[in-house]
N, C-alpha and C positions, 0 to 999 in steps of 0.2 A: 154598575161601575160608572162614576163621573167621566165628565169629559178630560179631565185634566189626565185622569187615570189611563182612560183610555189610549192619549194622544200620546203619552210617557212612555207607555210600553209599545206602540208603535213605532217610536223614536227610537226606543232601542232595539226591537226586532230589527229594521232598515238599517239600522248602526252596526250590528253584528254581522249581516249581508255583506255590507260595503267591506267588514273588516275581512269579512274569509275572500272575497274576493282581491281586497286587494293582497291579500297574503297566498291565494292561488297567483296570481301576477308577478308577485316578487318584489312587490311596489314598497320596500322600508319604510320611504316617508309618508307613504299614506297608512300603514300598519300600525305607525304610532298617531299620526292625528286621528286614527278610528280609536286607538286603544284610548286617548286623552278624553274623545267625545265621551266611550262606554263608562267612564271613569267618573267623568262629569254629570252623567245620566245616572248612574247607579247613585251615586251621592244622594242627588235633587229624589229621587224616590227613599230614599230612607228617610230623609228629612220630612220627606210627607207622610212618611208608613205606608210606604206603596211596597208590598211583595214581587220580587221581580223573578224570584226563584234562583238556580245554581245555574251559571251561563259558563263555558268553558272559555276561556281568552286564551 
């Protein structure tokens, strides 16, 4: 696995963190800038043919 591969799915492991956490919190507007980020990261890996697998949002 590249570095670029690598550092994507680590971006979106920590993105999916932040998003249950802030959705344990009740934090709305951080639930949706997490959910814009995951959104924006699953894109950028398709466009590469990076497999990210099935993530639950």
């Amino acid at each position: 696995m590249d570095a670029f591969t690598t550092g994507l799915l680590q971006r979106i492991k920590t993105t999916e963190s932040d998003l249950s956490r802030a959705r344990d919190e009740g934090d709305e507007f951080l639930v949706d800038v997490e959910l814009g980020e995951l959104d924006d990261l699953h894109r950028l890996a398709a466009e590469h043919g990076v497999e990210v697998g099935v993530f639950s949002l």
